[in-house]
One Martini backbone bead per residue (centre of mass of N, CA, C, O) as a GRO file, in nm:
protein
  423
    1UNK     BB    1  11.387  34.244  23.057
    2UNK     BB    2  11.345  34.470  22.838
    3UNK     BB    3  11.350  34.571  22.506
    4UNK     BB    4  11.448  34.853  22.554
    5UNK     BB    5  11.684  34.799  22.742
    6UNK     BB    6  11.869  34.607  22.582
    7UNK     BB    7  11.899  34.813  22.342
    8UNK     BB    8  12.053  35.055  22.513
    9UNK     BB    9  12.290  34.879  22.617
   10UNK     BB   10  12.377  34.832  22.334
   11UNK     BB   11  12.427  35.036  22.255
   12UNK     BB   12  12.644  35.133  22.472
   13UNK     BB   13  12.839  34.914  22.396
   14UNK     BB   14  12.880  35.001  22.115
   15UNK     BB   15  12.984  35.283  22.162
   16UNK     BB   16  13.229  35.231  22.303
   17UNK     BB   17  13.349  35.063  22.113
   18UNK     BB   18  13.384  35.332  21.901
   19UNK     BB   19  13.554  35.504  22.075
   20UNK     BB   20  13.799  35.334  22.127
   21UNK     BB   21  13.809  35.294  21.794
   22UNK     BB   22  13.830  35.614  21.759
   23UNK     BB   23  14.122  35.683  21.941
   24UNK     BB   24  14.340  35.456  21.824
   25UNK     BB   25  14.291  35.625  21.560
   26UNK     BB   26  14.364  35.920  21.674
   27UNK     BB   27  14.672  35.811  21.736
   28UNK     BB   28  14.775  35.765  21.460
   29UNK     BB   29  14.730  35.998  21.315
   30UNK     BB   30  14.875  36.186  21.503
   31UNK     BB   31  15.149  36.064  21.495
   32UNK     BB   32  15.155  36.133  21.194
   33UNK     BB   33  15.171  36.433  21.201
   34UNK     BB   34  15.363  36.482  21.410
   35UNK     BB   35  15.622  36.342  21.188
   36UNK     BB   36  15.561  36.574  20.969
   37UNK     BB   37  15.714  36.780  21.172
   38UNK     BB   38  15.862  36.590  21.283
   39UNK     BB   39  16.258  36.450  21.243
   40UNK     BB   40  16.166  36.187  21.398
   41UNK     BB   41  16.156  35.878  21.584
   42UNK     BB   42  15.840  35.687  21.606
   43UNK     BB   43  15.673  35.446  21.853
   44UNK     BB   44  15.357  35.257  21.888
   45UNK     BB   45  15.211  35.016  22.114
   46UNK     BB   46  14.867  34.844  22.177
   47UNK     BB   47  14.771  34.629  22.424
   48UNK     BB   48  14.456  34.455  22.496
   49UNK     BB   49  14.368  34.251  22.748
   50UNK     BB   50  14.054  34.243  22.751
   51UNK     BB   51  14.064  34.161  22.393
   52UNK     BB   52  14.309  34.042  22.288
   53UNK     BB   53  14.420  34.334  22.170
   54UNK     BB   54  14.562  34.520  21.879
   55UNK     BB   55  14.507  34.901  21.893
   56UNK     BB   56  14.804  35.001  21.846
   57UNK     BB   57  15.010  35.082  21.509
   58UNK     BB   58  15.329  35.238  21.523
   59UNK     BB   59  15.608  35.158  21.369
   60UNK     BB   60  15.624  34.838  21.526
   61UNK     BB   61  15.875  34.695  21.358
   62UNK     BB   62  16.063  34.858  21.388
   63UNK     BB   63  16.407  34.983  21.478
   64UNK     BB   64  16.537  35.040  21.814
   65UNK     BB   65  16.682  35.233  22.026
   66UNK     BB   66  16.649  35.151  22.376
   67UNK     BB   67  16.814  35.130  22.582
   68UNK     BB   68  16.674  35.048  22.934
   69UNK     BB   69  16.481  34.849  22.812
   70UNK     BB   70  16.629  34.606  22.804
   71UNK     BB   71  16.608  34.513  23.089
   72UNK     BB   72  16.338  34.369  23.034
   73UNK     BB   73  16.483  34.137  22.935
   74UNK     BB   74  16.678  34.059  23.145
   75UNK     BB   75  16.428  34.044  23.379
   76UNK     BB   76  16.329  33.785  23.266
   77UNK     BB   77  16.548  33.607  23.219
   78UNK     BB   78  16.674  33.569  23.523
   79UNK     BB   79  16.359  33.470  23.649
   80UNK     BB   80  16.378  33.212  23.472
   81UNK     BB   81  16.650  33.094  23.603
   82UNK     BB   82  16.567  33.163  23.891
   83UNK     BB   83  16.523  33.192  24.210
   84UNK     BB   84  16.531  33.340  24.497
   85UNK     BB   85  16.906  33.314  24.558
   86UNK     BB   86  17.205  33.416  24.569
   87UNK     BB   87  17.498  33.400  24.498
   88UNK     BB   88  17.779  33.536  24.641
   89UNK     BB   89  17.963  33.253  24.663
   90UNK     BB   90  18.217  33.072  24.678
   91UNK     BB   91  18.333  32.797  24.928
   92UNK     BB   92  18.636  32.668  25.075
   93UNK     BB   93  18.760  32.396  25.283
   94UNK     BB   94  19.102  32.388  25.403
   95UNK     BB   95  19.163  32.318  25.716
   96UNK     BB   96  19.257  32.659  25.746
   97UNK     BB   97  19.092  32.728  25.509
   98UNK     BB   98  18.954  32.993  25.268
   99UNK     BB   99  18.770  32.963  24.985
  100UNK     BB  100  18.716  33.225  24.744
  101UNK     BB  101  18.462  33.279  24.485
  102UNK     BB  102  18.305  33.437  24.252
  103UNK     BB  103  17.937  33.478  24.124
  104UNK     BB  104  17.845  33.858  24.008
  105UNK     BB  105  17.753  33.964  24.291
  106UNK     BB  106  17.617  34.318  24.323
  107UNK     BB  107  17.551  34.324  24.640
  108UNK     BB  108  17.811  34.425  24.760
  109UNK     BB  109  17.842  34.696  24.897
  110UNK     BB  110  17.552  34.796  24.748
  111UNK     BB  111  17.308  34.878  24.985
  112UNK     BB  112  17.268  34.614  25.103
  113UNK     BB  113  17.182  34.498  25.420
  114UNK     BB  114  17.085  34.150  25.386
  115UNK     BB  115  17.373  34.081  25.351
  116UNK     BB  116  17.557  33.785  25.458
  117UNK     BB  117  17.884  33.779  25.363
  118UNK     BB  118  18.029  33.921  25.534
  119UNK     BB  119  17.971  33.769  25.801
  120UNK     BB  120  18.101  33.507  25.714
  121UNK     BB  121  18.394  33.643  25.717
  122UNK     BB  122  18.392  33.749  25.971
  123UNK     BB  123  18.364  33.436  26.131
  124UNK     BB  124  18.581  33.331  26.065
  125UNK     BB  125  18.881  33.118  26.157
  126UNK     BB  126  18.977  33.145  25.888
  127UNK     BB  127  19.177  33.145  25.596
  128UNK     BB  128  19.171  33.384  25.343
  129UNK     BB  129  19.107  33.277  24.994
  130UNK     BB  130  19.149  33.404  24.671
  131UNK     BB  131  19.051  33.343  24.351
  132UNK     BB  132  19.219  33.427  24.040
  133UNK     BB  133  18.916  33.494  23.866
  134UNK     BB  134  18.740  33.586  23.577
  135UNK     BB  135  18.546  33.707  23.326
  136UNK     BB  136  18.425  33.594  22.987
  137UNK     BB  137  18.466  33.894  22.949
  138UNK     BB  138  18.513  34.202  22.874
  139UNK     BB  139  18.426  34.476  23.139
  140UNK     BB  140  18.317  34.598  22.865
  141UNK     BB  141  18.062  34.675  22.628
  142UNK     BB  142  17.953  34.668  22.339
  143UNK     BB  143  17.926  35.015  22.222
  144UNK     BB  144  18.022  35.171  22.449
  145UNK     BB  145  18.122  35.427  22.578
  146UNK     BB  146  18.481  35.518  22.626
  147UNK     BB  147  18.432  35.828  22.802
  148UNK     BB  148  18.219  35.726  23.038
  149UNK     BB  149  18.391  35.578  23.266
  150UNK     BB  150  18.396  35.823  23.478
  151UNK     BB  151  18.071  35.716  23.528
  152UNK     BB  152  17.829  35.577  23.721
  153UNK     BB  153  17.697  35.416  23.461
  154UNK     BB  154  18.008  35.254  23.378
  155UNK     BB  155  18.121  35.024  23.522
  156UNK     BB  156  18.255  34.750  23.563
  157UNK     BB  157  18.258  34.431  23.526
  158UNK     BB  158  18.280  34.110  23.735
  159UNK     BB  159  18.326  33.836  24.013
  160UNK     BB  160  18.416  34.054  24.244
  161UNK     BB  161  18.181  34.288  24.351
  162UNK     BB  162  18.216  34.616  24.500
  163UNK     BB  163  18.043  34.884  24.557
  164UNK     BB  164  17.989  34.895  24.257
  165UNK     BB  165  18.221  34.961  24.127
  166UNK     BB  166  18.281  35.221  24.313
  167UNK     BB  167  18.304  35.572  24.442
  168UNK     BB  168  18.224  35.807  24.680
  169UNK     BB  169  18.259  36.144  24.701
  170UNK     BB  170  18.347  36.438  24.884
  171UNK     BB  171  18.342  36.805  24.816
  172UNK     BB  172  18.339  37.078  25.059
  173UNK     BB  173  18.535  37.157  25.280
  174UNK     BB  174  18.622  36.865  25.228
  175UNK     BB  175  18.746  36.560  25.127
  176UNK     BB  176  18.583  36.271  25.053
  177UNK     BB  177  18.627  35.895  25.079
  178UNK     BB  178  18.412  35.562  24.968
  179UNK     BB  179  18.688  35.417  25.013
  180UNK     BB  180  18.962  35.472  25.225
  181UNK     BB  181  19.169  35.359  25.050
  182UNK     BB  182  19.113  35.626  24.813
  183UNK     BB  183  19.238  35.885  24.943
  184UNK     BB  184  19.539  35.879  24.788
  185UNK     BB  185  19.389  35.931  24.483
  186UNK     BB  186  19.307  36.164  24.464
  187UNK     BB  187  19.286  36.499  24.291
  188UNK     BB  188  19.377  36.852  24.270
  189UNK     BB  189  19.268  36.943  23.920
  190UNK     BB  190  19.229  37.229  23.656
  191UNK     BB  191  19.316  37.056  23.396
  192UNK     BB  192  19.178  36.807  23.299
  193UNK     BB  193  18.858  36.748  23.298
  194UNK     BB  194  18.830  36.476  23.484
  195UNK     BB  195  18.730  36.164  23.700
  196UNK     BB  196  18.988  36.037  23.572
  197UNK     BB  197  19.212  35.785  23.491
  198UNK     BB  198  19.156  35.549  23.244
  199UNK     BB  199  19.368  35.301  23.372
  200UNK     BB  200  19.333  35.428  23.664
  201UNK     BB  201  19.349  35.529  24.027
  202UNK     BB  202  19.236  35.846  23.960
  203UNK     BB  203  19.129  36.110  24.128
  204UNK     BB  204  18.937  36.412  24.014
  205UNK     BB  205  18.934  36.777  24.112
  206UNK     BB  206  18.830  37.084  24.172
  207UNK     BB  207  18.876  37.348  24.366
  208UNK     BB  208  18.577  37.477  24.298
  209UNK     BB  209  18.428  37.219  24.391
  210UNK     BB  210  18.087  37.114  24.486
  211UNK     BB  211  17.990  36.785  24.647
  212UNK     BB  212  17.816  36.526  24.853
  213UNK     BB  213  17.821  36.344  24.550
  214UNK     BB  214  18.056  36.145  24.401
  215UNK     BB  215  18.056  35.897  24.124
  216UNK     BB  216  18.302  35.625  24.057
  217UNK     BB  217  18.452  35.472  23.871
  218UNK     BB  218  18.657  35.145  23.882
  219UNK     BB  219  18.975  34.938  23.842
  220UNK     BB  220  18.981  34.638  23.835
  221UNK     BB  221  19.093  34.370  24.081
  222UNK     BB  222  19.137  34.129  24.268
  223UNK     BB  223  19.335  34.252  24.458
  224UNK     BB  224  19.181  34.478  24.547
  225UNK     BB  225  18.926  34.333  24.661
  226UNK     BB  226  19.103  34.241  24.880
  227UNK     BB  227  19.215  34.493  25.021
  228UNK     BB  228  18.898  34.592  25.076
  229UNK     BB  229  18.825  34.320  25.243
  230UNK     BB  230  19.031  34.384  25.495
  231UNK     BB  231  18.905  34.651  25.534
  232UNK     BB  232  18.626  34.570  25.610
  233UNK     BB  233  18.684  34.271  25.822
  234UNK     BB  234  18.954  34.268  25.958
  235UNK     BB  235  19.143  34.053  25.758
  236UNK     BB  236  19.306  33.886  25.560
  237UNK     BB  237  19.302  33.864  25.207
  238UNK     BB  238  19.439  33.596  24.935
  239UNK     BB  239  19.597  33.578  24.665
  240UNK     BB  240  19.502  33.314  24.447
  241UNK     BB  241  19.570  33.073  24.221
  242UNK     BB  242  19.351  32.917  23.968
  243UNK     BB  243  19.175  32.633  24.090
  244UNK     BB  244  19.000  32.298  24.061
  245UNK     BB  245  19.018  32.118  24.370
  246UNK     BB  246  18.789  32.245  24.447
  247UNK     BB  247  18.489  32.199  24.699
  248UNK     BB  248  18.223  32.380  24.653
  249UNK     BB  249  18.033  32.628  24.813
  250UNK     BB  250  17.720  32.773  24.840
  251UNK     BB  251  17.675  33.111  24.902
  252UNK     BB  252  17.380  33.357  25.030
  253UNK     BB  253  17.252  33.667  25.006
  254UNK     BB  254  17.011  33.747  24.841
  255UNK     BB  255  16.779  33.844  24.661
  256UNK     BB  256  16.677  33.874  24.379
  257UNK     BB  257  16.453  34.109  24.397
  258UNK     BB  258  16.622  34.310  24.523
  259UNK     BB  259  16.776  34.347  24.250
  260UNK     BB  260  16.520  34.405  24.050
  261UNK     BB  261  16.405  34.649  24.184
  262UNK     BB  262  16.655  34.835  24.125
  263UNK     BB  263  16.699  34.810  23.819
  264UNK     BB  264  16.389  34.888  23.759
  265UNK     BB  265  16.393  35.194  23.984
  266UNK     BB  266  16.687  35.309  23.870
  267UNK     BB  267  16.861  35.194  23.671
  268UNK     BB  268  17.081  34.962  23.686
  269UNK     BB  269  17.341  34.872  23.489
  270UNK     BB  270  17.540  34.697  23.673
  271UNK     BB  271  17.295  34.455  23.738
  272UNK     BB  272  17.230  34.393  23.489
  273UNK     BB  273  17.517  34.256  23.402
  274UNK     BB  274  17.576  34.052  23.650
  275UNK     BB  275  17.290  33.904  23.571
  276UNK     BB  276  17.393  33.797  23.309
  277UNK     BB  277  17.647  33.644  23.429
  278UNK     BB  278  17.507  33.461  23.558
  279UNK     BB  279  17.339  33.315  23.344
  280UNK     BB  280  17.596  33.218  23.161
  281UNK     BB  281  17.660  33.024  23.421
  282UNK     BB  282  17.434  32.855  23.436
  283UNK     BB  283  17.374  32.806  23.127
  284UNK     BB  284  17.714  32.768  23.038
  285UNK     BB  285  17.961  32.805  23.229
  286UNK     BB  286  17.986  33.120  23.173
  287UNK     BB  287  18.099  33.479  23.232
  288UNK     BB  288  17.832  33.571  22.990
  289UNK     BB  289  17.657  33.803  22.832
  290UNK     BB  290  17.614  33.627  22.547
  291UNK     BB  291  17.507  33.373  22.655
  292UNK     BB  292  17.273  33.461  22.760
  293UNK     BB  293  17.129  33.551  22.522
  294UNK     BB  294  17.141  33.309  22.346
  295UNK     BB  295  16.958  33.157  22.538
  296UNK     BB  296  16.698  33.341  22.548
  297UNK     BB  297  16.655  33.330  22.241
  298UNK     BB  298  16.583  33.027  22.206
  299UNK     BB  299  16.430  32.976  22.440
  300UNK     BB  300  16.217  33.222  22.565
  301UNK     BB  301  16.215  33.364  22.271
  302UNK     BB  302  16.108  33.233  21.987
  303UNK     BB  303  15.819  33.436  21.940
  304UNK     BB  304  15.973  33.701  21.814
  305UNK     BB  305  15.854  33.912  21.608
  306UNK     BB  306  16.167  34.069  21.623
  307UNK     BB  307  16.495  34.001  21.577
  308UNK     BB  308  16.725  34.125  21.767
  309UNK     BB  309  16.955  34.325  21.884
  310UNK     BB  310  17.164  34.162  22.156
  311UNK     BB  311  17.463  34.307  22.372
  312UNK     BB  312  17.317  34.371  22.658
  313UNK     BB  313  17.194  34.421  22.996
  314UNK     BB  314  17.139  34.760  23.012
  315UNK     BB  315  17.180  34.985  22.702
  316UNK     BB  316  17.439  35.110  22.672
  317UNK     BB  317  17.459  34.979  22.374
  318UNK     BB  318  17.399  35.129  22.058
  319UNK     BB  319  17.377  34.805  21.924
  320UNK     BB  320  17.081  34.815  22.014
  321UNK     BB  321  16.770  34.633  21.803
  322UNK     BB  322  16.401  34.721  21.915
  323UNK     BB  323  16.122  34.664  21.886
  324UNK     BB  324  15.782  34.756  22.003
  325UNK     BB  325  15.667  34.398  21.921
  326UNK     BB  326  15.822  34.299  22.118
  327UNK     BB  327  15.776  34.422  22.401
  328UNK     BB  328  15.500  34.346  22.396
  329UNK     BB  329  15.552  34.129  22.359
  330UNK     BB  330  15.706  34.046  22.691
  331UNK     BB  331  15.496  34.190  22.845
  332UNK     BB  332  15.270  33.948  22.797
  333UNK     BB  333  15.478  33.721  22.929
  334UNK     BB  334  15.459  33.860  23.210
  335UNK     BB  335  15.159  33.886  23.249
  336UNK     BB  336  15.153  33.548  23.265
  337UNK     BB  337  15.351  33.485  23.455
  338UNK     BB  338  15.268  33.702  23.661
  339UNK     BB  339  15.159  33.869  23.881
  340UNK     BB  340  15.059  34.166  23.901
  341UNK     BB  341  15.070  34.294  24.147
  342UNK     BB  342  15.414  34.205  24.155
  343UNK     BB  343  15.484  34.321  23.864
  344UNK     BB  344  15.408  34.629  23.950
  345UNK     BB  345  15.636  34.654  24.167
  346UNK     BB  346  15.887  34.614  23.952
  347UNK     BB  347  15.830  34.916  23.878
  348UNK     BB  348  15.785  35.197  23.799
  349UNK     BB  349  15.570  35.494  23.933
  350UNK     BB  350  15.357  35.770  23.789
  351UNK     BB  351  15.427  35.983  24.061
  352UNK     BB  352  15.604  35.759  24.310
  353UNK     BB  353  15.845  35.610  24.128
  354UNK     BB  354  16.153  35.610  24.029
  355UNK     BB  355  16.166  35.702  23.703
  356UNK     BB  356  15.859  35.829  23.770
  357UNK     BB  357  15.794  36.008  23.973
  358UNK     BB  358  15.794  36.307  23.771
  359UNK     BB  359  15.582  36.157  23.646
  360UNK     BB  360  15.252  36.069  23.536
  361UNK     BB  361  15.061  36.182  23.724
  362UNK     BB  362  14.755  36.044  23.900
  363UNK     BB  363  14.572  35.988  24.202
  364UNK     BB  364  14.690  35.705  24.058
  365UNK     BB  365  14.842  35.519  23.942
  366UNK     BB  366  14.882  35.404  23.604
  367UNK     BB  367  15.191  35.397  23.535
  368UNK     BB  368  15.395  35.117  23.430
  369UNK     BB  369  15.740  35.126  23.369
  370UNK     BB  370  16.002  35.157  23.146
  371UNK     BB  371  16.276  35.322  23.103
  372UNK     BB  372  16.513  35.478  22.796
  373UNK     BB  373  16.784  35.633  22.795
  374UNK     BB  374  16.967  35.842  22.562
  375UNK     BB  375  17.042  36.038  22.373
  376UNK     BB  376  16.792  36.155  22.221
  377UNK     BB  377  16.655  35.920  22.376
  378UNK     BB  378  16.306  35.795  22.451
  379UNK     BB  379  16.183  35.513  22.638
  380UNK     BB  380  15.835  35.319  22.713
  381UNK     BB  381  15.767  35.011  22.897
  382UNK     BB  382  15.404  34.894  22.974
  383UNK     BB  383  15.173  34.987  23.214
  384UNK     BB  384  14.827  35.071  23.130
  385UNK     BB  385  14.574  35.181  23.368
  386UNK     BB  386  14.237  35.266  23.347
  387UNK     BB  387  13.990  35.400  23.483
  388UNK     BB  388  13.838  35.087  23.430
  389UNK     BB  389  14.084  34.870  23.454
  390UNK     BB  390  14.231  34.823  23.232
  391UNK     BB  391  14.491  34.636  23.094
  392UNK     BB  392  14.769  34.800  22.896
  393UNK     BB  393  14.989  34.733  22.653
  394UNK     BB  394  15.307  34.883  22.568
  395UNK     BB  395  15.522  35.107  22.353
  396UNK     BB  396  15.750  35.366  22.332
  397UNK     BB  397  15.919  35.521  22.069
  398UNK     BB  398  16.207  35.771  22.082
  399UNK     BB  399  16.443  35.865  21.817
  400UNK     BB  400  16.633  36.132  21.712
  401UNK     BB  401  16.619  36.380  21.903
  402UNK     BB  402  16.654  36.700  21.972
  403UNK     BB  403  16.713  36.775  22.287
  404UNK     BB  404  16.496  36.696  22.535
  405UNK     BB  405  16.265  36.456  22.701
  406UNK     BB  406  16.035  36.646  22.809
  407UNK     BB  407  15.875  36.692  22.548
  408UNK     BB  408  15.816  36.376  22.511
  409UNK     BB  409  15.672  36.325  22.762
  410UNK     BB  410  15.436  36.529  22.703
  411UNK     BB  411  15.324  36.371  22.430
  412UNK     BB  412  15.266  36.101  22.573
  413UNK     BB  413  15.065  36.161  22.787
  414UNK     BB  414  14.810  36.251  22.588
  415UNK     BB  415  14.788  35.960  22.514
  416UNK     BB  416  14.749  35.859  22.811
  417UNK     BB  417  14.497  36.022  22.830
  418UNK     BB  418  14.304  35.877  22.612
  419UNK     BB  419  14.350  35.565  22.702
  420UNK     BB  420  14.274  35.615  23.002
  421UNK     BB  421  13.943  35.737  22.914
  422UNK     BB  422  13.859  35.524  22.728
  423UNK     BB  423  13.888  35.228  22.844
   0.00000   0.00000   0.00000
């Protein structure tokens, strides 16, 4: 090679590293310009695998409502936690009795095709009774918006939910309800204003309401489940008082994979909380996400660079505060322990799927992240692939502005396509 072509390449590899870090910084400075005009809180952080270094860094040590960013907390924890296949029940033998109590899989009559507790009950030929037995913390979590109960996005937690503890209404010509148990709990009131009754079964309706789907949660209770579980089984399942001296056996139902795909690329609130409870008792013996977090904190995360405030599973709690130098601490952690192609399978992929469908789009995906939405709230954490092919990880987070989310996608796009033509 001459010494003049030597020359021309060193030049090329200087020029490109002076504009990606004059990119980087007129990143930061953008951002700054920016946050003087508009009167809201916003962070951004993003760190370059291939050079294994941080290359923007704009207020990332501060604390943000995260809202369904924590899921990405959740899908660690539980990743760390577990191997395979959930345990969908457990299970004794007794005579001709089959005793079960539940393990907090959210699978059950959730979507899952492959889920196969279904038929285990069905094939029994044996008498079914359920343990009356709960989980180790109370149904809603700290923080949660209070009037939310009757919106599909804020289910009860439970020890054995069917049906994602939802029903599904359908008011077109006529009323129909999803399970049929709940047919005569309808209620058609122009009075109410509201999808539910506080503490019961009540769901309500207005006279001129058109609509193919509405998902309400239910008030849950064991003997419930037992109701539902006969109804759809077609043998009796009772309700026994919660005993110690059975020897159980675990019965397993999906895989985990299929959970983790659900919670990260539709952001289920549900799944997220469940995995918790279960985390929370496998290393714990209580169905607790306060326990679940504590060990995660404890073991798993222990050079978190800013420790969180972090009190349930899915993000719905107003009281979760997380920085962006965090997230990217975290997806570092994931990026090394997971196989890429395997990794980016469980996020929304952006113009492509999940939450990320109608956002971010491009020849072919580049934006692999977690969205975090709650009202004022828009955050997003994953992986930006470049041009050439660079994976960064990133966080960006956008907390107290006024209107919707749409006009703050639009600024973060003009962001991730600066640093996708960069590098």
């Amino acid at each position: 090679m001459s010494i003049l072509k030597s020359k021309i390449i060193f030049l090329g590899v200087l020029l490109m590293g002076f504009f990606s870090c004059s990119t980087a910084k007129r990143v930061e400075r953008d951002l700054s310009k920016q946050s003087e005009i508009n009167n809201y809180f916003r962070g951004f952080v993003v760190y370059n695998t291939k050079k294994n270094k941080e290359i923007v860094n704009y207020n990332g040590a501060k604390y943000f409502t995260p809202a369904s960013n924590t899921k990405l907390f959740t899908f660690y924890t539980a990743y760390k936690t577990f191997k395979d296949s959930v345990v969908g029940l457990e299970y004794a033998k007794k005579g001709d009795s089959l005793i079960i109590k539940g393990t907090a899989d959210p699978s059950l009559l959730y979507g899952f095709e492959e889920n196969k507790t279904l038929d285990f009950l069905k094939g029994s030929d044996k008498e079914i009774y359920l343990l009356d037995k709960g989980i180790d913390e109370p149904k809603f979590g700290d923080g949660w918006s209070w009037d939310d109960y009757g919106y599909y996005y804020m289910p009860e937690k439970s020890l054995l939910p069917v049906y994602g503890n939802i029903i599904e209404i359908t008011k077109e010509s006529q009323i129909e309800v999803k399970p049929s148990l709940f047919k005569d709990s309808i209620e058609v009131n122009n009075e109410k204003g509201l999808r539910r009754a506080l503490n019961r079964n009540r769901f309500y309706v207005r006279s001129s309401d058109r609509f193919k789907e509405r998902q309400v949660p239910i008030v849950t209770s064991n003997q419930l489940v037992a109701d539902l579980l006969k109804e759809e089984i077609k043998k009796d399942v009772i309700l026994i008082n919660n005993k110690n001296d059975y020897y159980f056996k675990p019965f397993y139902s999906v895989l985990y994979d299929s959970l983790y795909y659900k919670m990260l690329h539709v952001s289920d609130n549900f799944i997220a909380e469940q995995l918790m409870l279960q985390v929370g008792n496998k290393v714990d013996s209580t169905y607790s996400v306060k326990n679940a977090i504590d060990y995660s904190l404890e073991y798993y995360l222990q050079n978190i660079p800013q420790k969180p405030r972090w009190v349930d599973g899915s993000g719905l709690s107003r009281y979760n505060l997380f920085t962006p130098e965090s997230f990217v601490f975290l997806l570092k952690k994931m990026y090394n322990d997971i196989p890429e192609e395997k990794l980016f399978d469980y996020f929304p992929a952006g113009g492509e799927r999940g939450t990320l469908e109608n956002y971010f789009a491009n020849n072919k995906p580049y934006i692999y992240a977690k969205t975090g939405t709650l009202s004022n709230n828009f955050n997003l954490s994953g992986y930006l692939v470049t041009k050439k092919g660079t994976v960064l990880i990133f966080s960006y987070m956008n907390n107290h502005y006024k209107g919707s989310a749409s006009s703050r996608k639009k600024e973060m796009e003009v962001f991730f396509k600066k640093l996708y033509n960069s590098y």
